[in-house]
C-alpha positions as CSV (number, residue, x, y, z in Angstrom):
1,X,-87.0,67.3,2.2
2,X,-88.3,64.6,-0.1
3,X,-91.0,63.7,2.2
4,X,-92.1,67.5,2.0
5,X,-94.7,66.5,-0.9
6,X,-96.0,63.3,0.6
7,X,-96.3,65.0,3.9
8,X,-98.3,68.1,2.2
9,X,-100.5,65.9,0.4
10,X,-101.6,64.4,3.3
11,X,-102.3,67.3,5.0
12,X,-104.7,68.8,2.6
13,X,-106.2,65.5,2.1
14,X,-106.8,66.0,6.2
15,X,-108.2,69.1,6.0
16,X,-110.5,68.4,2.9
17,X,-112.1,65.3,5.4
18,X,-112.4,67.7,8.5
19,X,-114.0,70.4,6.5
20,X,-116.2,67.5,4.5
21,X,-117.5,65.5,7.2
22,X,-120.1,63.9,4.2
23,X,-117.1,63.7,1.6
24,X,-115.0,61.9,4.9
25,X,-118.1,59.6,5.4
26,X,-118.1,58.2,2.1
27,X,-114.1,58.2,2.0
28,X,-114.3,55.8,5.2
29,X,-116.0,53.3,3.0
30,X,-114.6,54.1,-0.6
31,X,-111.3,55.0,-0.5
32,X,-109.7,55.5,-4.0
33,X,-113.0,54.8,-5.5
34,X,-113.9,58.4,-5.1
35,X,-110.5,59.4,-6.5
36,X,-111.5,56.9,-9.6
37,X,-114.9,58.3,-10.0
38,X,-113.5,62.2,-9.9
39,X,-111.0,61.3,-12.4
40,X,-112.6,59.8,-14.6
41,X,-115.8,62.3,-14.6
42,X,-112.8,65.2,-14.7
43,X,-112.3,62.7,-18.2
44,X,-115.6,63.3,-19.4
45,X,-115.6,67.1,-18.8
46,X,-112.7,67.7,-20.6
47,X,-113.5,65.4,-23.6
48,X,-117.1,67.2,-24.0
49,X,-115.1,70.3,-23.9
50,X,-112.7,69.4,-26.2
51,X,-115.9,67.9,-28.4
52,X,-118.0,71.2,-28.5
53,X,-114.5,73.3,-29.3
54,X,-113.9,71.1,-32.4
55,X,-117.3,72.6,-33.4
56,X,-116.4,76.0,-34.0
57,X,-113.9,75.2,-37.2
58,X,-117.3,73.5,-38.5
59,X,-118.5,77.2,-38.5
60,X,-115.6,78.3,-40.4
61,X,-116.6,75.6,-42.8
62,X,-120.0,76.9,-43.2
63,X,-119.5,80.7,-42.5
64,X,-116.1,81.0,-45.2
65,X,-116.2,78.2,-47.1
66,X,-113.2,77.7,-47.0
67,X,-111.6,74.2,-47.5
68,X,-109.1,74.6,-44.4
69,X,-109.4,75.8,-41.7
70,X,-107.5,77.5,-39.0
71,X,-106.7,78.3,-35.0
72,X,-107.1,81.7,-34.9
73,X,-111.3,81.1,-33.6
74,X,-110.3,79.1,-30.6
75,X,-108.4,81.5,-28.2
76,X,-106.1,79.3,-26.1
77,X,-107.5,76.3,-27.0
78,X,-106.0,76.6,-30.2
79,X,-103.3,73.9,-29.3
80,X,-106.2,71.3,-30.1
81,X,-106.1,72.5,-34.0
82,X,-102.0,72.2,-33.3
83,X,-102.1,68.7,-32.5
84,X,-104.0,67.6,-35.2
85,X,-101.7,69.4,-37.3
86,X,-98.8,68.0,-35.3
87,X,-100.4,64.5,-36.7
88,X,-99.7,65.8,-40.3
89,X,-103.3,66.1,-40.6
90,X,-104.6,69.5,-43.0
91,X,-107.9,71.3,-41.0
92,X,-110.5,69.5,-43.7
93,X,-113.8,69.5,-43.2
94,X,-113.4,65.6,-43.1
95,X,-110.7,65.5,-40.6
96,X,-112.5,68.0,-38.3
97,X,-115.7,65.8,-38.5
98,X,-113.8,62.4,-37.9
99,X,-111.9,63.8,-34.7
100,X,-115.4,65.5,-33.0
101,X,-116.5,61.8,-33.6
102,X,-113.3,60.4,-31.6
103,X,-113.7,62.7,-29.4
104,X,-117.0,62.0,-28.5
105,X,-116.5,58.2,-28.7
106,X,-114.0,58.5,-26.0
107,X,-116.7,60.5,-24.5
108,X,-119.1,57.7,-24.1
109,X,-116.8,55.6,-23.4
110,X,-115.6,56.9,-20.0
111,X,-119.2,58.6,-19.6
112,X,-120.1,54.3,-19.7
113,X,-117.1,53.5,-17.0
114,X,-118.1,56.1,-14.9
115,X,-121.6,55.1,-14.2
116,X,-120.4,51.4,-14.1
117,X,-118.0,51.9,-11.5
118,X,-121.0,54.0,-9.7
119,X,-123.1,51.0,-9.6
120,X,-120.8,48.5,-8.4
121,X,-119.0,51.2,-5.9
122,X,-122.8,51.8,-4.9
123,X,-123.5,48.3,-4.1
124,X,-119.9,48.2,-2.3
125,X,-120.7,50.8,-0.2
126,X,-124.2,49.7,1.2
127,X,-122.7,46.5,1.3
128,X,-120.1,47.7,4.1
129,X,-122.7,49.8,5.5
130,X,-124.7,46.9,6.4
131,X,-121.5,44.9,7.5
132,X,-120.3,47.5,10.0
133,X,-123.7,48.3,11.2
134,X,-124.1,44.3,12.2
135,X,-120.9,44.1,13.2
136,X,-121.2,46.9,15.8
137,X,-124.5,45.7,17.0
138,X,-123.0,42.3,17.9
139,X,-120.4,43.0,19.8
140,X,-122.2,46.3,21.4
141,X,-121.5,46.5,25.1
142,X,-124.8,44.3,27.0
143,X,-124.8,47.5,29.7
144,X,-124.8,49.9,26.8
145,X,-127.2,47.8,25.2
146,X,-129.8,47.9,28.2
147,X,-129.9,51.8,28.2
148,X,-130.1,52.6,24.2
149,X,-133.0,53.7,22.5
150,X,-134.7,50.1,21.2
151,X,-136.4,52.8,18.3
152,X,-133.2,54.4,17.2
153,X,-131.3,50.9,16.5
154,X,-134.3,49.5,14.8
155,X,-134.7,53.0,12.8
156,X,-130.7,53.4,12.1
157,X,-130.5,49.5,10.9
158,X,-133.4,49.2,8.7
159,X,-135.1,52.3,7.0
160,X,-131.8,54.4,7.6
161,X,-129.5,52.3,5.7
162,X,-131.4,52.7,2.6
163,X,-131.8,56.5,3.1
164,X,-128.4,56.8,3.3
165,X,-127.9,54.8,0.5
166,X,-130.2,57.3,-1.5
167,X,-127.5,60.3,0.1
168,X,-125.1,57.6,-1.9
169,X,-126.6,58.2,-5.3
170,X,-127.0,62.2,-4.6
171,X,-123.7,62.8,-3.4
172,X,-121.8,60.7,-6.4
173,X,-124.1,62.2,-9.0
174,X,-123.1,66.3,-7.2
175,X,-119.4,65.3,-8.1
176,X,-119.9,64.1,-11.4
177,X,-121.9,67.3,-12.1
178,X,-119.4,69.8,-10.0
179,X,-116.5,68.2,-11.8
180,X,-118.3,68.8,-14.9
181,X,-119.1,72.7,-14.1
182,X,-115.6,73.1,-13.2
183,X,-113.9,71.5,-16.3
184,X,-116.4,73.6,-18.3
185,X,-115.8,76.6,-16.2
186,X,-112.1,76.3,-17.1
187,X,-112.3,75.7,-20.5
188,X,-114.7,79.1,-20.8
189,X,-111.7,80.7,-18.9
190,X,-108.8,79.5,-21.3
191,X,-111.5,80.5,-24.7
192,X,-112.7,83.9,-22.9
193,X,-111.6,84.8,-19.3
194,X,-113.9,87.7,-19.3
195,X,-116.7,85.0,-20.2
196,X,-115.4,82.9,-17.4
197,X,-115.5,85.9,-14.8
198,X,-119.2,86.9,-15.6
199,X,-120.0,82.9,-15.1
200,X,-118.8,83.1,-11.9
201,X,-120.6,86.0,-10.8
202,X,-123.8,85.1,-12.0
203,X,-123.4,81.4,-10.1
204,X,-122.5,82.9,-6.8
205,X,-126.2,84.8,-6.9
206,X,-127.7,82.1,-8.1
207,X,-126.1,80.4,-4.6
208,X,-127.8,83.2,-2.6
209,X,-130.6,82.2,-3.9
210,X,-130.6,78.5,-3.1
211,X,-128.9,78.9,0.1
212,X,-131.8,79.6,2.2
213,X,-133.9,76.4,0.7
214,X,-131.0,73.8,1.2
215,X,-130.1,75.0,5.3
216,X,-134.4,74.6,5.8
217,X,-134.3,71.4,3.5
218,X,-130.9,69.8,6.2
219,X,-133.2,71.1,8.8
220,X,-136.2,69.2,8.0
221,X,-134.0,66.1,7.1
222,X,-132.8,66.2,10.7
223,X,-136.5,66.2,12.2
224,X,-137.3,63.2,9.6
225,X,-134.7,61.2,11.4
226,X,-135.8,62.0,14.8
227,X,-139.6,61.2,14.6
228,X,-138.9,58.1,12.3
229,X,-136.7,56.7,15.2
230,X,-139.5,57.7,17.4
231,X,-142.5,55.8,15.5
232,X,-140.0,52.9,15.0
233,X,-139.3,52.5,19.1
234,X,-143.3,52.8,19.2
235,X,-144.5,50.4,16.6
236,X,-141.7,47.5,17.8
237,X,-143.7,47.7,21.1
238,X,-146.6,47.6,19.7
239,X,-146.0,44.4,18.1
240,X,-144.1,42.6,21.5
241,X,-147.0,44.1,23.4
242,X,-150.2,43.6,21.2
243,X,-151.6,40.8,22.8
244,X,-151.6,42.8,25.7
245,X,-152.8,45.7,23.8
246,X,-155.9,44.2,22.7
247,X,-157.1,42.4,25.9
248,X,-157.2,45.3,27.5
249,X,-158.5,47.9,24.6
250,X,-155.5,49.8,25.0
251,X,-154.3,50.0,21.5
252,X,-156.7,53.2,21.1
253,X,-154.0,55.4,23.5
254,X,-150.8,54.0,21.8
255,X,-152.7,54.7,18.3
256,X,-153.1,58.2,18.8
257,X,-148.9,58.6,19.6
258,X,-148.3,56.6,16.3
259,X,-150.2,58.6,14.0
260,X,-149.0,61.8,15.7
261,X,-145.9,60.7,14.8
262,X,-146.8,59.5,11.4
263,X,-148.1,63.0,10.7
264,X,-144.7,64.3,11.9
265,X,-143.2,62.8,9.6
266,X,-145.6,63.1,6.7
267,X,-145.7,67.0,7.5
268,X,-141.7,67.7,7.2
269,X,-141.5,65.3,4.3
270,X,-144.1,67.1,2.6
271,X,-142.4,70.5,3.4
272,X,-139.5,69.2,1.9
273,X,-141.1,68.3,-1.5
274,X,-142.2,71.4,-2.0
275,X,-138.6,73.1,-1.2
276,X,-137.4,71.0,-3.3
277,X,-140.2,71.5,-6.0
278,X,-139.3,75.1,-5.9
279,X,-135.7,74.6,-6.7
280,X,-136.9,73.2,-9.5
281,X,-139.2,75.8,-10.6
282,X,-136.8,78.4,-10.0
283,X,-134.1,76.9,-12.4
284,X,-134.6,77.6,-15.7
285,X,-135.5,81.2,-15.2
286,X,-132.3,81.4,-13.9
287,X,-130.4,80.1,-15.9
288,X,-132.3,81.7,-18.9
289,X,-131.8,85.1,-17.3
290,X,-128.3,84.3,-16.8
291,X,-127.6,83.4,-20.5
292,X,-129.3,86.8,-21.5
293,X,-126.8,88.5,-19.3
294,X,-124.1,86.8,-20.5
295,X,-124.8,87.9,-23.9
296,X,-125.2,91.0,-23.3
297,X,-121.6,91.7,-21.7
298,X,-120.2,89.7,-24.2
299,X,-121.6,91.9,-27.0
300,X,-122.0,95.1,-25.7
301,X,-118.9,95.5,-22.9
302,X,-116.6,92.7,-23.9
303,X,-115.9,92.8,-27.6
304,X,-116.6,89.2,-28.0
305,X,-116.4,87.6,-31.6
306,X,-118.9,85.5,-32.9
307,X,-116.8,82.5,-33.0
308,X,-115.9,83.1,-29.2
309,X,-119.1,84.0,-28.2
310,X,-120.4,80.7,-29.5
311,X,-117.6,78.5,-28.0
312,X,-118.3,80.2,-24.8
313,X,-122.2,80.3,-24.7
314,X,-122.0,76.1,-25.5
315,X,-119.1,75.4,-22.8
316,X,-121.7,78.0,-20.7
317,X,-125.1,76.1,-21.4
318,X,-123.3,72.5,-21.1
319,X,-121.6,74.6,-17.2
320,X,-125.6,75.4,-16.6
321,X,-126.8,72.0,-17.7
322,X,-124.9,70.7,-15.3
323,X,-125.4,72.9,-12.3
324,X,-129.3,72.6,-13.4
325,X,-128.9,68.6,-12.6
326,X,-126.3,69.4,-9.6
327,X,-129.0,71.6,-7.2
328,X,-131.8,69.4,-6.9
329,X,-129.3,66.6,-6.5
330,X,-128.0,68.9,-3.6
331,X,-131.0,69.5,-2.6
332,X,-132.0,65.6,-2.4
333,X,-128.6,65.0,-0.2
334,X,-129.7,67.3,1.9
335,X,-133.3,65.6,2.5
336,X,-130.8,62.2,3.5
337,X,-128.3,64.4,5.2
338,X,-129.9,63.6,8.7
339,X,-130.0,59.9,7.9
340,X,-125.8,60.3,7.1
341,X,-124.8,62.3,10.7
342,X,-127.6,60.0,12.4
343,X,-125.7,56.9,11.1
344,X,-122.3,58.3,11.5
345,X,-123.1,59.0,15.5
346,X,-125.1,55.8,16.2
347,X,-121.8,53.7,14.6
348,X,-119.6,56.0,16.4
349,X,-121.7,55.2,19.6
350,X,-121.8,51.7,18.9
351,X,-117.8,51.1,18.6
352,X,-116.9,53.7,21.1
353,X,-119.1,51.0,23.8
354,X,-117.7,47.5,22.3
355,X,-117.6,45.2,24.6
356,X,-114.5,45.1,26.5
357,X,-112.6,41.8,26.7
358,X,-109.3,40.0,26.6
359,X,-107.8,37.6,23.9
360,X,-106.3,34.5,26.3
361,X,-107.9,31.3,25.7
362,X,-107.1,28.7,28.0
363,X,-106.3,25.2,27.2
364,X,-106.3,23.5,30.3
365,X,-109.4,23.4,32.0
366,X,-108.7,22.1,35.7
367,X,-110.4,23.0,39.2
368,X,-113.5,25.5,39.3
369,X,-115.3,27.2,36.6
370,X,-116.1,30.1,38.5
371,X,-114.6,31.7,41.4
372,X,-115.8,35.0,43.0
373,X,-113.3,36.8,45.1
374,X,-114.6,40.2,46.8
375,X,-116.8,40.5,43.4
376,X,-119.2,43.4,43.1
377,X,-121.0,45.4,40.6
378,X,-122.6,48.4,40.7
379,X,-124.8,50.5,38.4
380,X,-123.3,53.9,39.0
381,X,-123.1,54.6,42.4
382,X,-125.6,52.2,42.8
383,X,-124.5,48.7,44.0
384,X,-126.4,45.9,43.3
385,X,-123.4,42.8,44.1
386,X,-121.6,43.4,47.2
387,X,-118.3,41.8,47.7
388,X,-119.3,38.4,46.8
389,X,-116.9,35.1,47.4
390,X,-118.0,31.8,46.2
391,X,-116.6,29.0,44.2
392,X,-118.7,27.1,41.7
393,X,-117.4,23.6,40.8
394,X,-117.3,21.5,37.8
395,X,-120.4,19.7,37.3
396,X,-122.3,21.3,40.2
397,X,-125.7,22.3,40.4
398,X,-126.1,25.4,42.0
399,X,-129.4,27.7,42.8
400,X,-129.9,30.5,43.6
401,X,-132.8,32.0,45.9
402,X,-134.1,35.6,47.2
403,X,-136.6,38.0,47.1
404,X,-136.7,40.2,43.8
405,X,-134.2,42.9,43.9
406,X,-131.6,40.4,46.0
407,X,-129.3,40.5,42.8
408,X,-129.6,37.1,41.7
409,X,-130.1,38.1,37.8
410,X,-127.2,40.1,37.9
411,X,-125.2,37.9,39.4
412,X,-126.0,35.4,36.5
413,X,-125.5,38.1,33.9
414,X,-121.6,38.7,35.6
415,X,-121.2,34.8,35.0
416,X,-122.2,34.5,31.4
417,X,-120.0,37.8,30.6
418,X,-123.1,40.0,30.2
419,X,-121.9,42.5,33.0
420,X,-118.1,42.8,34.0
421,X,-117.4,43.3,37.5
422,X,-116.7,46.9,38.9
423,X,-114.8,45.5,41.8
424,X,-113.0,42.5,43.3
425,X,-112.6,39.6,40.9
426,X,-114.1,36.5,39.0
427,X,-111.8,34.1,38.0
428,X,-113.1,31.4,35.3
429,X,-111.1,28.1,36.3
430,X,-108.1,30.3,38.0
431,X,-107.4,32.8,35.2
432,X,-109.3,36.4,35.6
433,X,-112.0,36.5,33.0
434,X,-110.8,40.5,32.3
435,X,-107.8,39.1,30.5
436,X,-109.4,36.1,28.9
437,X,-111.4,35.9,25.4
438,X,-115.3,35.4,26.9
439,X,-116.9,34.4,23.6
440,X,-114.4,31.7,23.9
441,X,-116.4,30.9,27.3
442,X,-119.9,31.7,26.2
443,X,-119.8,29.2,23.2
444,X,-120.3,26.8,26.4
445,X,-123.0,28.0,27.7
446,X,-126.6,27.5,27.4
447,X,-129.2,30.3,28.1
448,X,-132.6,29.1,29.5
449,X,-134.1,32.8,30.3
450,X,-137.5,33.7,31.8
451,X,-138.6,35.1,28.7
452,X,-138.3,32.1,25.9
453,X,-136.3,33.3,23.0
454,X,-138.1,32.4,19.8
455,X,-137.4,33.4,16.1
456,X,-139.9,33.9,13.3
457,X,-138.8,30.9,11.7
458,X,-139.6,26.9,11.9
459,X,-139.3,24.3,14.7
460,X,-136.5,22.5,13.7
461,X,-134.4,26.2,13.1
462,X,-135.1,27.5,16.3
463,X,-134.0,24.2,17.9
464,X,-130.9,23.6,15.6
465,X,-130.1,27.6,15.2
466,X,-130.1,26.6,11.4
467,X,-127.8,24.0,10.9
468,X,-128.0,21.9,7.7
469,X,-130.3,19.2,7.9
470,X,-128.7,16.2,7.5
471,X,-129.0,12.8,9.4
472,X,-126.6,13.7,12.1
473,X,-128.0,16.6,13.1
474,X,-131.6,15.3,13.0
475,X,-130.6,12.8,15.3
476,X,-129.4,15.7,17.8
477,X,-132.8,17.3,16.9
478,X,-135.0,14.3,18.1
479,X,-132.8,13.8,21.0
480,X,-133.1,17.6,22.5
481,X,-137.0,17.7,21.5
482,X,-137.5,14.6,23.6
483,X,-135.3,15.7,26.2
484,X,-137.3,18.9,27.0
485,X,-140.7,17.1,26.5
486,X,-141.6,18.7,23.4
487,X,-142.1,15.8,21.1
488,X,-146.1,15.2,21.8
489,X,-147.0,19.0,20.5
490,X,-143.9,19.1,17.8
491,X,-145.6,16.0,16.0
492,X,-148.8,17.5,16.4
493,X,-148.1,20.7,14.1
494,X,-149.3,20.4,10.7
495,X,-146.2,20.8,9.0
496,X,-144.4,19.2,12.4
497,X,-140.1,20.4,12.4
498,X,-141.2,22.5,9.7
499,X,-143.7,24.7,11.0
500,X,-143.4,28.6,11.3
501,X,-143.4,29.5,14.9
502,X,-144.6,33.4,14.1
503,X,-143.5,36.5,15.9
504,X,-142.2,35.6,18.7
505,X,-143.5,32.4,18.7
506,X,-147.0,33.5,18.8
507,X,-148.2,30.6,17.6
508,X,-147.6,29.0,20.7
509,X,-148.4,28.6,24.4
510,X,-146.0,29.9,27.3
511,X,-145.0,26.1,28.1
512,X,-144.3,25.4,24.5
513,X,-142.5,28.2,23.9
514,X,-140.1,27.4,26.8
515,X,-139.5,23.9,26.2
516,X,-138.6,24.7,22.7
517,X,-135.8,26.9,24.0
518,X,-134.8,24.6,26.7
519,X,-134.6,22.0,23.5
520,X,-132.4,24.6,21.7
521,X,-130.0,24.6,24.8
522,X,-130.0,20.8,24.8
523,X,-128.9,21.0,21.1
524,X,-125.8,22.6,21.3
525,X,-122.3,21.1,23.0
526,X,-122.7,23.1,26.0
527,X,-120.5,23.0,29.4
528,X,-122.7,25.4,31.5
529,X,-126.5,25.6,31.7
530,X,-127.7,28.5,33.3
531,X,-131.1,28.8,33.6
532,X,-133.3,32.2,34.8
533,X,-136.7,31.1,36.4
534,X,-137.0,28.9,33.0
535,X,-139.8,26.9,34.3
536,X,-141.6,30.0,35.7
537,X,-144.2,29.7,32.6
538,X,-145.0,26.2,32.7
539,X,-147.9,24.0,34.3
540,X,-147.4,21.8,37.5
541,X,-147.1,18.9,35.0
542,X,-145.1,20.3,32.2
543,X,-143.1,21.8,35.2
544,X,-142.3,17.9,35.9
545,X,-141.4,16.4,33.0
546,X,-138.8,19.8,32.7
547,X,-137.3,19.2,36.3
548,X,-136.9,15.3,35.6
549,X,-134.9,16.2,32.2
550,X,-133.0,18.7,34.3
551,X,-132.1,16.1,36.9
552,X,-131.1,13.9,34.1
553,X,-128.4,16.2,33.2
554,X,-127.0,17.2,37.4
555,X,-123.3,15.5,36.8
556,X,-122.9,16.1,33.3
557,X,-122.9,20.1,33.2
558,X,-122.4,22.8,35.5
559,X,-126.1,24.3,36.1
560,X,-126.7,27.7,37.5
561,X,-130.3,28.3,38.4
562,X,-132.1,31.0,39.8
563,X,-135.3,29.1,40.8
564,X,-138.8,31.2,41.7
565,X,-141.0,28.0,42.5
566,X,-138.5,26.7,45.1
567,X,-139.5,22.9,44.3
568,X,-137.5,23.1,41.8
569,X,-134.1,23.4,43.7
570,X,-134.8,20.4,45.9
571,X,-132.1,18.0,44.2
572,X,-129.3,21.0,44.0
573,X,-126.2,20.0,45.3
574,X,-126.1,23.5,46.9
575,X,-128.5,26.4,47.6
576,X,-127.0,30.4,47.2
577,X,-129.8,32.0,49.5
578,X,-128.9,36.3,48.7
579,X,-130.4,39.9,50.0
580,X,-129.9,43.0,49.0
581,X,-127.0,41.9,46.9
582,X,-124.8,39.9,49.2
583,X,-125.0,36.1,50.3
584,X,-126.8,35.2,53.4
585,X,-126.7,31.3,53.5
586,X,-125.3,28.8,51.5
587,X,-126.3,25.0,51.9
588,X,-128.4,22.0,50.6
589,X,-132.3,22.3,50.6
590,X,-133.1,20.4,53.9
591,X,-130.0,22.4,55.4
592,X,-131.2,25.7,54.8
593,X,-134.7,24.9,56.1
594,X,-133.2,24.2,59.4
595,X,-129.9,27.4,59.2
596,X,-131.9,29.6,57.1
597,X,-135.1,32.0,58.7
598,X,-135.5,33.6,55.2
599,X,-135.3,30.6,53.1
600,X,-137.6,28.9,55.2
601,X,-140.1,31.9,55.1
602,X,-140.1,31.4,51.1
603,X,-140.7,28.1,51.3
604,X,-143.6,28.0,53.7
605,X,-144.8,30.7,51.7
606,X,-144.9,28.9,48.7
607,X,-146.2,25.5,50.6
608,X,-144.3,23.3,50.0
C-alpha cells in the first residue's frame, strides 16, 4: 500500500507524456528542468497575485481614510491581511506599502531565475539535440543508409535543428504564460468564484475562435518540412553534380525544380504569417470585449463590490495579458510543430536501424583474417553473394576481378562490416564477426574507394584526419605524401600542407584527388588496405608510381583489391575471378590466363 502513491504518480505522469507527445519530446531531453521551470513560473503567478491583492487595502486608504485597514475587501484571500497581522504588524498604510514592495521583489526575483534557467536549459537542450542527432547518424545502419532520403538527413540536421529550437523558445514561453493564467484564474476564483466562472466561459469562445487558425497553421508547418527536405535533397546534388551541370547546360531543368520548390515553401510560409498576423489582430478586441462583459455581470447580475470588482478585473487583465502573449506563442509552436514530429521520427528511424554488432574484442590475433564459410548476402529476395568460401591470409594480397554486377563491391563492403551477411558465415581470424565489436576491426582498415573522399579543409587535414601538428606527426605526413606520389603537386600549392582543398576537393584533378586519399590511408596504423578500383582515375604514369607504392607495401598488410585495369593485379599473390555473385576461378595472374576463359577474355580485352 505505500507504493500506492509512487505508483499513481507515475501513471499520470505516463499519461500526461502519451497525451503530450510535444510536452514528452522536450521531457526526453529536460527532465526535471521542466518541473523547475513550472514551479518556479507557478512562483511568479502567485507572487503577482498576492502583489495586486495587497493593492486593494491601498484603496481603503484612499477611499476611507482610515489609518488601518482591514480583511473584510479581500474575500478568501483575506488570510494575506491575517498573516501580516499574525507578524504583530497593524494594516498601516506604511506596512501595506512595504509588503507590496516584498512582494514584488520576490517577484523579480524568481521572474529573473526563471528566464535564467530558460536560457541555459535552452542551450542544454539544443545541445543534446545536436548530440543525439550525430550520434544516430554515425552509427546509422550502412544498408539503411543507402536507401534514406540524402534531402531529409541534410534538412533534419541543419535547418531543422534550429526550427526546433525556435518550438524550444515557444513551448517554454506557453508554460510560463499558462501557468500564469491558471494561478490568476485561481486567485479570481478564491476573490470572486462567480468572476472566475464568467472567465472561463468567455476563454473557451475565445478558443473557438482560434482553433480553426492553429489546426491550418500545424498544417502548413507540416508542408514547410516536406518541401524544405525536398529543396535540400535537390540543391546537395546540385553542388556534387555542378560541374556536370554546367558542361552540359543542364542547370536550366534542375533550376526550374528548385525554385518551384522555393516557392513552395515561400507560399505556405507566407500563409502562415498572415494566420498568424490575424491572431494578432483579433486579440485585443477580444479581450476588450471580454472585459466589458465581465463588468457587466459583475454589476448588473452578480452583486459585485467595488473592492472585489477591482481585485478581480486586475487578477482578470493580468489572466488576459497573459493569454494575449500565450496564443501567438501557440500559434509560433505550431508553425515549428512539423520540424518537432519530423525530428522525433527521423531520430526514431535513425536508432530503430543502428547498426547491429557484437561487443567481443579479440586479443589474440592468429591464423586468417577473413574466412568465408557458405557466405551470402542478398538484398531482399535479391541475392547478390552466393554461398561464398574463401580464406584470406595475413599479409596477402588478394584481387578481385569480374564484369560489373559480379558482386565484387559487395563483397568488399561484407569485409569492412558495411553489409552483414544474410547467410552462411564470415569469421574474422576464427571468431564470427556477428558476435565481435567491428569498429574494433575497422580502426584497421584503410579505405581507398573509387570515388576519392575529400573534405573542404587543407592538405595536411585531409591527410592527417586533423591531428595536431607536431613534429611526429609531420614526419608521418611527409612519409604518406611521398609514399602515394603526391609530394611534386603538394609543394607546388601556394600555401603547400596548408591549402584549402574546396568542396570536394574541387580544386583538384581526378589523380590528385586520389593520391591524396591513398596518402590519408598510408597515414593511419592500418592492418588491412582495401582498395575499390582506386587507381581507376589516374593517368598511365601516375597509375605507375601508385602500383609501385602498392607493391611496396605486398608483405606488410593484408590488401584487398578489386582491380578494373587488370595490370594492376599482376603481382597479387592470388586472383578472385567472380560472376553473377559466386566464385569461378581462383589463382595467380599467369595461372588464370591459362585455367580461366573469362579472365583471359578481360584481359585480351583490355590488351594487355
Amino acid at each position: 500500500m505505500q507504493h500506492r502513491p509512487y505508483s499513481m504518480l507515475e501513471s499520470l505522469k505516463k499519461l500526461a507524456l502519451k497525451t503530450l507527445p510535444q510536452l514528452a519530446f522536450f521531457y526526453k531531453y529536460l527532465k526535471y528542468r521542466i518541473v523547475i521551470y513550472f514551479f518556479l513560473s507557478l512562483f511568479v503567478g502567485i507572487l503577482d497575485g498576492f502583489g495586486l491583492a495587497m493593492f486593494v487595502p491601498l484603496l481603503e486608504f484612499v477611499s476611507d481614510k482610515g489609518e488601518v485597514a482591514s480583511a473584510n475587501q479581500l474575500g478568501n484571500l483575506s488570510f494575506i491581511v491575517d498573516f501580516i497581522a499574525g507578524l504583530g504588524l497593524k494594516m498601516t498604510l506604511d506596512v501595506v506599502l512595504c509588503f507590496v514592495f516584498l512582494i514584488f521583489v520576490l517577484k523579480g526575483l524568481a521572474s529573473w531565475g526563471s528566464e535564467y534557467l530558460n536560457a541555459i536549459y535552452q542551450q542544454y537542450f539544443i545541445k543534446r539535440v545536436r548530440v543525439d542527432n550525430i550520434n544516430a547518424l554515425l552509427e546509422y545502419d550502412y544498408h539503411a543508409f543507402a536507401k534514406s532520403d540524402a534531402g531529409q538527413i541534410q534538412n533534419t540536421l541543419t535547418g531543422e535543428v534550429e526550427r526546433v529550437t525556435s518550438a524550444y523558445v515557444s513551448y517554454m514561453q506557453i508554460i510560463q504564460q499558462l501557468v500564469l493564467v491558471l494561478s490568476y484564474m485561481a486567485l479570481a476564483f478564491m476573490s470572486n468564484p462567480g468572476f472566475a466562472i464568467v472567465v472561463v466561459f468567455a476563454g473557451l469562445g475565445a478558443n473557438l475562435v482560434f482553433k480553426t487558425l492553429f489546426k491550418k497553421t500545424k498544417e502548413l508547418s507540416k508542408s514547410v518540412v516536406e518541401s524544405t527536405s525536398a529543396f535540400q535533397g535537390l540543391l546537395i546534388q546540385t553542388v556534387a553534380f555542378f560541374k556536370y551541370l554546367t558542361a552540359t547546360a543542364s542547370a536550366e531543368k534542375l533550376r526550374v525544380k528548385l525554385l518551384n520548390r522555393v516557392g513552395d515553401i515561400e507560399q505556405s510560409n507566407r500563409k502562415m504569417g498572415i494566420i498568424n498576423a490575424l491572431v494578432i489582430g483579433l486579440r485585443d478586441p477580444l479581450l476588450v470585449g471580454i472585459v466589458c462583459v465581465t463588468i457587466f455581470f459583475e454589476t448588473h447580475y452578480l452583486g459585485g463590490k467595488l473592492a472585489t470588482i477591482i481585485l478581480s478585473l486586475l487578477f482578470f487583465y493580468r489572466g488576459l495579458s497573459a493569454v494575449a502573449i500565450l496564443q501567438p506563442a501557440y500559434n509560433r509552436f505550431l508553425v515549428y510543430s512539423g520540424s518537432m514530429d519530423n525530428m522525433r521520427l527521423f531520430l526514431a528511424d535513425l536508432q530503430s536501424k543502428k547498426k547491429s554488432q557484437g561487443t567481443e574484442r579479440i586479443k589474440v590475433e592468429e591464423g586468417a583474417p577473413f574466412v568465408l564459410r557458405e557466405m551470402s548476402f542478398a538484398f531482399g529476395d535479391f541475392k547478390i553473394l552466393k554461398s561464398l568460401d574463401l580464406s584470406i591470409e595475413k599479409n596477402e594480397t588478394v584481387a578481385f576481378v569480374g564484369e560489373s554486377g559480379s558482386g565484387k563491391t559487395t563483397l568488399m563492403n561484407v569485409l569492412t562490416g558495411l553489409l552483414q551477411p544474410t547467410e552462411g558465415n564470415l569469421f574474422y581470424y576464427g571468431y564470427d564477426v556477428r558476435g565481435l565489436d567491428y569498429d574494433f576491426i575497422q580502426r584497421k582498415i584503410g579505405y581507398i574507394t573509387q570515388e576519392p573522399v575529400i573534405f573542404d579543409d587543407t592538405v595536411y587535414n585531409n591527410v592527417t584526419f586533423w591531428a595536431e601538428k607536431n613534429e611526429a606527426n609531420l614526419l608521418k605526413f611527409n612519409r604518406a605524401i611521398e609514399q602515394s606520389k603526391s609530394v611534386e603537386f603538394v609543394e607546388g600549392f601556394p600555401d603547400k600542407e596548408e591549402t584549402r582543398l574546396g568542396n570536394n576537393g574541387i580544386n583538384l584533378s581526378g589523380g590528385q584527388k586520389q593520391r591524396i586519399s591513398i596518402a590519408r590511408e598510408l597515414y593511419k596504423d592500418i592492418e588491412f588496405l582495401f582498395m575499390d578500383e582506386a587507381t581507376s582515375a589516374l593517368d598511365s604514369e601516375t597509375e605507375r608510381h601508385i602500383q609501385s607504392s602498392i607493391d611496396s607495401l605486398k608483405g606488410k598488410y593484408t590488401i584487398i583489391i578489386i582491380a578494373h585495369r587488370l595490370s594492376t593485379i599482376k603481382n597479387a599473390d592470388r586472383v578472385v575471378v567472380m560472376k553473377a555473385g559466386e566464385i569461378e576461378q581462383v589463382g595467380k595472374y599467369a595461372e588464370l590466363i591459362e585455367k580461366s576463359e573469362s579472365f583471359r577474355r578481360m584481359v585480351e580485352l583490355q590488351e594487355l
